[in-house]
SERO-4910 file (N, C-alpha, C, O; in steps of 0.05 Angstrom, whole numbers):
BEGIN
 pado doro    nc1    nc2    nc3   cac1   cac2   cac3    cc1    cc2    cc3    oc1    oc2    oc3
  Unk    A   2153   2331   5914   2160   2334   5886   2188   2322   5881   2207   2320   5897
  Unk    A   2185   2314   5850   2214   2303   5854   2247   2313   5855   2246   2336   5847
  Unk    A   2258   2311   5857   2281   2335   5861   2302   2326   5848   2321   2312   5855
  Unk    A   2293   2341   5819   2313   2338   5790   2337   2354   5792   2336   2374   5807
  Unk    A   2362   2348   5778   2382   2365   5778   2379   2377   5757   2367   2370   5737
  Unk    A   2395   2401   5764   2383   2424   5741   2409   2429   5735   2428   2425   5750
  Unk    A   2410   2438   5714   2435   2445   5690   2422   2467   5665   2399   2470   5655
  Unk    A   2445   2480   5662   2431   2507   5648   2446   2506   5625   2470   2511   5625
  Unk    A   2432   2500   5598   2444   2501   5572   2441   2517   5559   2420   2517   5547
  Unk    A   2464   2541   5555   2451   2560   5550   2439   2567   5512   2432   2589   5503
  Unk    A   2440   2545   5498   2423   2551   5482   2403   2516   5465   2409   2494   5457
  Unk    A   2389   2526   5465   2365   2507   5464   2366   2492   5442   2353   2472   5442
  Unk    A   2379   2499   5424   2381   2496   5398   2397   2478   5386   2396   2468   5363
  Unk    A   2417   2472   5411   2435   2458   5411   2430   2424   5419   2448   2408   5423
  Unk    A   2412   2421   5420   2394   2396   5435   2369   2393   5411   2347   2403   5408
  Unk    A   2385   2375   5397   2362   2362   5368   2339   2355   5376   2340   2343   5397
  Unk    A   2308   2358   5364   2296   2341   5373   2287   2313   5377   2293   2298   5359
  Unk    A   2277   2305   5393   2271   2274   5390   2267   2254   5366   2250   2264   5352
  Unk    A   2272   2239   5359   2262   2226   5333   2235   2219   5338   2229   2207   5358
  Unk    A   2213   2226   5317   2202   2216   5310   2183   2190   5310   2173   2179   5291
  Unk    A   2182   2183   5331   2170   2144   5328   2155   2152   5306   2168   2148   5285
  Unk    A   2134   2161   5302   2103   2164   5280   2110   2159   5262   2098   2143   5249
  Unk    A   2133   2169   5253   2145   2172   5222   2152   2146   5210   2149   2139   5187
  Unk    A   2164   2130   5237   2175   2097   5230   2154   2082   5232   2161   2061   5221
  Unk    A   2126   2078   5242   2103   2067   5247   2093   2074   5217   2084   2056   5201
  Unk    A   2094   2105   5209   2073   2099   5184   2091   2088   5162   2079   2079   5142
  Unk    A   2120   2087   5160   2136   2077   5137   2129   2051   5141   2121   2040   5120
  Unk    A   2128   2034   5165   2115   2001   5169   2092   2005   5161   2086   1984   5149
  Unk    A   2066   2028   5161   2041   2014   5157   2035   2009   5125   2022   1990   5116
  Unk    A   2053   2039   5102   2060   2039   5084   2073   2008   5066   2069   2000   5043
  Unk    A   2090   1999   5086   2099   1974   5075   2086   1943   5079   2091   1923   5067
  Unk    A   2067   1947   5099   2046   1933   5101   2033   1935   5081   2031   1916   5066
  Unk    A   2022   1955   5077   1998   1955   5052   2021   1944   5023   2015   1928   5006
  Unk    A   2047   1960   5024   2053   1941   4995   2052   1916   4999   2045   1904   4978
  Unk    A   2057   1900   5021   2065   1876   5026   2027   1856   5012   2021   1841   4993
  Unk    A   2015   1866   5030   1986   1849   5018   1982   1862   4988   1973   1846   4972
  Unk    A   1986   1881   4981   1996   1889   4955   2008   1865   4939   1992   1852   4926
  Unk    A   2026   1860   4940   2044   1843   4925   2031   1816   4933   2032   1802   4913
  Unk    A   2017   1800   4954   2008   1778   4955   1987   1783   4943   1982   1765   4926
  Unk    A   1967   1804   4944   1937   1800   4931   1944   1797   4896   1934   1782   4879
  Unk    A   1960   1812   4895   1965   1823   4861   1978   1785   4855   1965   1771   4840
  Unk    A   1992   1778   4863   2006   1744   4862   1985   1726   4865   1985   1712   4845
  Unk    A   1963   1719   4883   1936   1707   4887   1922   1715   4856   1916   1697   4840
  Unk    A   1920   1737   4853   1896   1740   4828   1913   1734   4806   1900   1718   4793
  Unk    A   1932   1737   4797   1948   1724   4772   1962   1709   4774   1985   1712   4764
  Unk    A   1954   1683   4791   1959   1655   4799   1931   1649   4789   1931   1633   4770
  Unk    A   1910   1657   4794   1883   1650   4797   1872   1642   4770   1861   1622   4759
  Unk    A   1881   1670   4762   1871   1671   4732   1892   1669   4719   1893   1684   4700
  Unk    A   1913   1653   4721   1935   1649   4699   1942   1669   4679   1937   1665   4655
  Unk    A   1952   1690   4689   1951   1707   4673   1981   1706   4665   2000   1704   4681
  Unk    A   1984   1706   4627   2009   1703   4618   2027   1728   4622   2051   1731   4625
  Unk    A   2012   1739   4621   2033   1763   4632   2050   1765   4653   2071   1778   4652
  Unk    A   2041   1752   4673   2053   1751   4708   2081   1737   4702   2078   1714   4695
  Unk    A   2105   1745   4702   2123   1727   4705   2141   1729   4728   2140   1750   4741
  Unk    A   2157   1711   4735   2178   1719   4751   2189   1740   4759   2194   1748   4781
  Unk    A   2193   1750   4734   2209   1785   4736   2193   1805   4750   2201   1824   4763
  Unk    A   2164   1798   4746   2142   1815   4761   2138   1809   4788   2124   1824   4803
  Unk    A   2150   1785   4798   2155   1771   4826   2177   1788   4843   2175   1799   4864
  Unk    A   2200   1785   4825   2222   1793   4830   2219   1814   4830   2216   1819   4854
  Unk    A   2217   1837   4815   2215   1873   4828   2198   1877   4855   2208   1891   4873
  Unk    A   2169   1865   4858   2161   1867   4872   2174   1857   4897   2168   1870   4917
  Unk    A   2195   1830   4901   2209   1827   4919   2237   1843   4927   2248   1838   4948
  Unk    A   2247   1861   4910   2267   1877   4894   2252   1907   4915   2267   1919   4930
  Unk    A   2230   1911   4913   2218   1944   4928   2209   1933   4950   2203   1950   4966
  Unk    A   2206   1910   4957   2202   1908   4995   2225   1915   5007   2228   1932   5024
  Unk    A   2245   1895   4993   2269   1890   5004   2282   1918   5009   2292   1925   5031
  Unk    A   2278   1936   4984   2296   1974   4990   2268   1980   5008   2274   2001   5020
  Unk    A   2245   1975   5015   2228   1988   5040   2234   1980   5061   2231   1994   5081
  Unk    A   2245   1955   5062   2252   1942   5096   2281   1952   5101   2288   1957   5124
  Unk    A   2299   1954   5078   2322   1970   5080   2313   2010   5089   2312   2023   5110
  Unk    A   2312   2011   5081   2296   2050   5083   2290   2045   5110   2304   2057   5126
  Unk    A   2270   2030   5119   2259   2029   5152   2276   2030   5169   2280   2048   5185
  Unk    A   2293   2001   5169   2317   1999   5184   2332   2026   5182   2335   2041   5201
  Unk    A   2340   2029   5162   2363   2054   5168   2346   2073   5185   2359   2079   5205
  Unk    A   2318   2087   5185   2316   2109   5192   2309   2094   5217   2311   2112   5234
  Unk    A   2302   2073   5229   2309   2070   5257   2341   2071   5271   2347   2079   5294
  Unk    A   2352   2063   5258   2382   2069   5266   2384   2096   5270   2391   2106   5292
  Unk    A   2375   2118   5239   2381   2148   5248   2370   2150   5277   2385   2157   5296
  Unk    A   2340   2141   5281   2326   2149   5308   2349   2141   5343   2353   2154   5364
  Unk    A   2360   2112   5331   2382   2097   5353   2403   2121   5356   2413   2128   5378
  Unk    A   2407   2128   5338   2435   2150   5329   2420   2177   5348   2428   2180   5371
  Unk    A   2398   2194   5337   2390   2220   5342   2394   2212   5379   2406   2228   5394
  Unk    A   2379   2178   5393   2369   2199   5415   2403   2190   5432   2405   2203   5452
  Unk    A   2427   2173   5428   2448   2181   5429   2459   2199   5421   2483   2194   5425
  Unk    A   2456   2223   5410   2462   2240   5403   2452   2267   5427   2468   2281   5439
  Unk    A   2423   2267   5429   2406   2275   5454   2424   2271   5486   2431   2285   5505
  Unk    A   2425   2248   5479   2438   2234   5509   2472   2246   5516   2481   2251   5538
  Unk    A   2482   2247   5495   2508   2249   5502   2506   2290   5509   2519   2299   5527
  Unk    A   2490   2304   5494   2483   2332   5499   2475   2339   5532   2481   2358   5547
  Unk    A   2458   2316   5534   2444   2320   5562   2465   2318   5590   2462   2328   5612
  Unk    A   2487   2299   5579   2499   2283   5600   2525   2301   5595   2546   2290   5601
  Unk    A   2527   2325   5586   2559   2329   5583   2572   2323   5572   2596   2330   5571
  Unk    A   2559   2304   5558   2595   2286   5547   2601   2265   5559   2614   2248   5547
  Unk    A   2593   2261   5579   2599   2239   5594   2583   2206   5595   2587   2189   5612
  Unk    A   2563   2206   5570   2557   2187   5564   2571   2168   5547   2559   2162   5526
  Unk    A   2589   2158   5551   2600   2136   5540   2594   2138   5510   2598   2154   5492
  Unk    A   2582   2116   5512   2567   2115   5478   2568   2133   5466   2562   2154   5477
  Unk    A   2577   2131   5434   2591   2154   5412   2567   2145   5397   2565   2120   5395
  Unk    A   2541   2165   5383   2524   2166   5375   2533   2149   5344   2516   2133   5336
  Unk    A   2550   2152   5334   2559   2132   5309   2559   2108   5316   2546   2092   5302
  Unk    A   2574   2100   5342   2582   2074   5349   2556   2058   5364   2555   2035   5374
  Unk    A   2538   2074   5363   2505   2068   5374   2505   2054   5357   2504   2030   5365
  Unk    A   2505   2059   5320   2489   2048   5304   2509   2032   5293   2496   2017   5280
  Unk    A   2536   2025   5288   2559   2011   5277   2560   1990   5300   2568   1968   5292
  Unk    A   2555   1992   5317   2543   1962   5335   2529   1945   5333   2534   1926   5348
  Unk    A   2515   1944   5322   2487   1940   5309   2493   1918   5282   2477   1902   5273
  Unk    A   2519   1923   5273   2530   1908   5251   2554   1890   5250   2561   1880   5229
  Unk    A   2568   1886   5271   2589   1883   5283   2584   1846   5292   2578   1841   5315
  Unk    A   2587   1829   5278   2570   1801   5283   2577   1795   5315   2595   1805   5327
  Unk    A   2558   1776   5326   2564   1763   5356   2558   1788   5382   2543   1784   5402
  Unk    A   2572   1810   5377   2578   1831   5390   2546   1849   5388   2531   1858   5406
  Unk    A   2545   1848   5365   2513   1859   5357   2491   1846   5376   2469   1855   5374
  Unk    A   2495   1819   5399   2475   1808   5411   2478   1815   5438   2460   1810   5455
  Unk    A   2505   1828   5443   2505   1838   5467   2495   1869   5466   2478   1878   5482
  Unk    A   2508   1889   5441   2509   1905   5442   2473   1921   5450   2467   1940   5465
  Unk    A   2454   1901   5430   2428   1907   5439   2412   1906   5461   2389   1915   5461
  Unk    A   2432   1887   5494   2429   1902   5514   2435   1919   5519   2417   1933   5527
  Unk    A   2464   1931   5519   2484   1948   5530   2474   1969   5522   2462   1978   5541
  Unk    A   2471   1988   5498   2468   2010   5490   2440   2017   5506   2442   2038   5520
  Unk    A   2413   2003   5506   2393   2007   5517   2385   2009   5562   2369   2019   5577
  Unk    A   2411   1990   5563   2410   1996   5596   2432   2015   5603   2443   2018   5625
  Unk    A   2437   2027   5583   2461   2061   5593   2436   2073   5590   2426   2084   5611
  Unk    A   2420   2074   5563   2396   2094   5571   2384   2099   5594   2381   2120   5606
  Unk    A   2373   2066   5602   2360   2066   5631   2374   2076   5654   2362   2089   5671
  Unk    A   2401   2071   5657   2412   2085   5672   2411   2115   5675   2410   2129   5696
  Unk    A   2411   2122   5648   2410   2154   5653   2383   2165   5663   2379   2182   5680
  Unk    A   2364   2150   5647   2340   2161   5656   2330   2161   5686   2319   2179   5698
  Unk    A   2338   2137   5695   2334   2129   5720   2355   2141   5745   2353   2137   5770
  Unk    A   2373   2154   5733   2396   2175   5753   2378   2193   5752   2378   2201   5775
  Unk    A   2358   2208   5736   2357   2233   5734   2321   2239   5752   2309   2258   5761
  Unk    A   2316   2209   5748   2288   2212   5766   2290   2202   5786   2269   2203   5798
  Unk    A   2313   2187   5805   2312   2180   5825   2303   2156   5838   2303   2151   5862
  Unk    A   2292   2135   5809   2280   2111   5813   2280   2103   5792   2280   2117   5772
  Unk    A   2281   2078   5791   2283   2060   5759   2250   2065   5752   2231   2054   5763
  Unk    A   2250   2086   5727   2234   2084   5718   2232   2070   5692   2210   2070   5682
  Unk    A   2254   2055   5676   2257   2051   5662   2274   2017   5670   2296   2015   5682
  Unk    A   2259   1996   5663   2279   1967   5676   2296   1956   5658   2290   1950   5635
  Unk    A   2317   1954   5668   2342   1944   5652   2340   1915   5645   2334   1896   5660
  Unk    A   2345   1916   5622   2340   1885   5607   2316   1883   5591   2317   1883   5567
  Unk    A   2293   1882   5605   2272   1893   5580   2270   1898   5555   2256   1887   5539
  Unk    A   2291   1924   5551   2282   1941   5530   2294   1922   5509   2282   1910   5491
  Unk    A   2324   1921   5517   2338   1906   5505   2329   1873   5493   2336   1865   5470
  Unk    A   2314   1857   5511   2301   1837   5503   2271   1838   5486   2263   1819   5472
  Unk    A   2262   1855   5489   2240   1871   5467   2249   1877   5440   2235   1873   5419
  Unk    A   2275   1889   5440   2296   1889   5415   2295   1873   5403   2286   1874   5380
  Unk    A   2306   1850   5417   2315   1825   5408   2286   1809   5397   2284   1796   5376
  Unk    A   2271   1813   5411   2237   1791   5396   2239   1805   5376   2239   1791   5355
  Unk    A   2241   1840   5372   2233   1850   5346   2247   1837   5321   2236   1831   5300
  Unk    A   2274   1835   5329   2297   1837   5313   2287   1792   5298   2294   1784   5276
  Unk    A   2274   1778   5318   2274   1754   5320   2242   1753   5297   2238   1740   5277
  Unk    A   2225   1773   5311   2201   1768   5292   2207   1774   5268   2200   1757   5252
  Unk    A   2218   1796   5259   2224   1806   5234   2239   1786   5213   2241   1787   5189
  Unk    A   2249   1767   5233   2268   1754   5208   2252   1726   5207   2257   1710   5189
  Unk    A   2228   1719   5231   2222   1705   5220   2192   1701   5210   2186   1686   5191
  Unk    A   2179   1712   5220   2152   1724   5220   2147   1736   5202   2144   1729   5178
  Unk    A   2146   1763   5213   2139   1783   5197   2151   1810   5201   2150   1825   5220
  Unk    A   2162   1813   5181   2180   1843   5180   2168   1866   5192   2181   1882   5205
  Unk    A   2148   1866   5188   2121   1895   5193   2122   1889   5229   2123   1908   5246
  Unk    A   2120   1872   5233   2117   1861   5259   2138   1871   5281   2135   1881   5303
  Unk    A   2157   1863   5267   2181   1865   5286   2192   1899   5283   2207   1910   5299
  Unk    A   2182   1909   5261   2191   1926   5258   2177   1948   5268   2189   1969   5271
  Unk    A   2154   1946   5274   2138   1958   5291   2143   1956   5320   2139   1977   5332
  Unk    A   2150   1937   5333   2166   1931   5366   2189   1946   5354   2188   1963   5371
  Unk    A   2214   1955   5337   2226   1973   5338   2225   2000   5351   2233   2014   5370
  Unk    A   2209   2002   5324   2192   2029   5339   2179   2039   5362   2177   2062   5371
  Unk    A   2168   2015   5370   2159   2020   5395   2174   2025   5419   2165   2036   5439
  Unk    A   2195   2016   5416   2226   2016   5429   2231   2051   5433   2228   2064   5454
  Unk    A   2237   2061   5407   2234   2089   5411   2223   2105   5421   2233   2122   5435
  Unk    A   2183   2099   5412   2160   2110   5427   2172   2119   5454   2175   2141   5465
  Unk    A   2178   2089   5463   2184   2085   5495   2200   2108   5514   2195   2122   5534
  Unk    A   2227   2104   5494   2248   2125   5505   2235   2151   5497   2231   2166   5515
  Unk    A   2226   2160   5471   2219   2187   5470   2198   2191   5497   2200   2207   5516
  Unk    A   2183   2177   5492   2157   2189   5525   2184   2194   5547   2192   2217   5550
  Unk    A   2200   2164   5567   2217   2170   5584   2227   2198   5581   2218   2214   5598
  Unk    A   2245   2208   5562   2254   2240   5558   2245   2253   5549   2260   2272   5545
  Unk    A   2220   2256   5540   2203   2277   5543   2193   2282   5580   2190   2304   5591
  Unk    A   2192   2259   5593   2185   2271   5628   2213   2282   5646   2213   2293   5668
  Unk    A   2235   2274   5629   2257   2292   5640   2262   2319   5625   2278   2337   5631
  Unk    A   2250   2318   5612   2258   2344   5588   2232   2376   5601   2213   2383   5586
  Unk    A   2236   2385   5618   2225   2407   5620   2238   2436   5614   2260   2446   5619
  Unk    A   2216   2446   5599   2227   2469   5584   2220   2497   5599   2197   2503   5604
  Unk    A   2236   2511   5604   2226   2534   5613   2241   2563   5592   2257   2558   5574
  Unk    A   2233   2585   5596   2233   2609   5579   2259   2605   5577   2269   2596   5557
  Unk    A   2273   2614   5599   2308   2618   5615   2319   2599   5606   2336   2605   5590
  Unk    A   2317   2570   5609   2336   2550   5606   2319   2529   5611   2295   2529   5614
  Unk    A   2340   2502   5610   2328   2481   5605   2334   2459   5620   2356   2447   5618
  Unk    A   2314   2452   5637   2322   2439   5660   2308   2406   5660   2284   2399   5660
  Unk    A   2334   2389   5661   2325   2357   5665   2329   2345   5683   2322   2322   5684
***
């Protein structure tokens, strides 16, 4: 068996839960459906020339993607933020990374292309101290980021933004198999 170190916190409460992946998957599947939304509704009053369709009806509709792909992003950042926030609880304190400066990295030009390795192989590190084997490979996650972050801007937003999330999925499963809960305390 594997032979985890144990640490006793004495209240449970104090350790937020995981974010969510589900929540950021269905706000993408949500914005998918507006998205063929706004092309089908553009196809049929192109089709049939309808005088009514104007620009301005272009424009809102490009006006509410744009605050849905904004809304997504942020609450993946919250999710970037919560499980730095998790991490730094787990680790004492002693995880480097400042759960703010998780997500203010992220905006920081040039620095933002490193930072989307760095923040993701401290994770792996931690995870991988605490099980005794890289269960988690450094560089990866971080380069998975980066396609997301690459499809979204040029592809398709839904796309990349879904490899976001999946990003999360990932880490939430990893700390959910360090995260054992017992009555007494809470041991990772």
């Amino acid at each position: 068996m594997k032979q985890l170190m144990k640490q006793t916190i004495t209240n449970k409460n104090q350790i937020p839960s995981l974010p969510p992946a589900w929540f950021g998957f269905l706000l993408v599947g949500a914005f998918v459906i507006f998205e063929f939304y706004g092309v089908f509704e553009q196809y049929i009053n192109s089709y049939y020339q309808n005088a009514d369709y104007s620009y301005s009806t272009y424009s809102d509709y490009f006006t509410l993607t744009l605050v849905m792909a904004i809304g997504i992003w942020i609450y993946w950042l919250f999710c970037i933020h919560r499980l730095h926030k998790i991490l730094k609880i787990l680790s004492n304190g002693s995880h480097d990374i400042k759960p703010g400066f998780a997500v203010i990295g992220h905006f920081i030009p040039i620095f933002n292309l490193y930072w989307i390795f760095h923040w993701p192989n401290e994770i792996a590190e931690f995870v991988n101290s605490k099980n005794n084997r890289a269960v988690i490979p450094k560089g990866i996650i971080g380069l998975t980021i980066l396609i997301g972050f690459v499809i979204s801007k040029i592809f398709s937003a839904a796309i990349g933004l879904s490899i976001l999330f999946g990003v999360v999925a990932y880490f939430n499963k990893k700390f959910d198999k360090i995260l054992v809960f017992s009555d007494s305390e809470l041991i990772y």
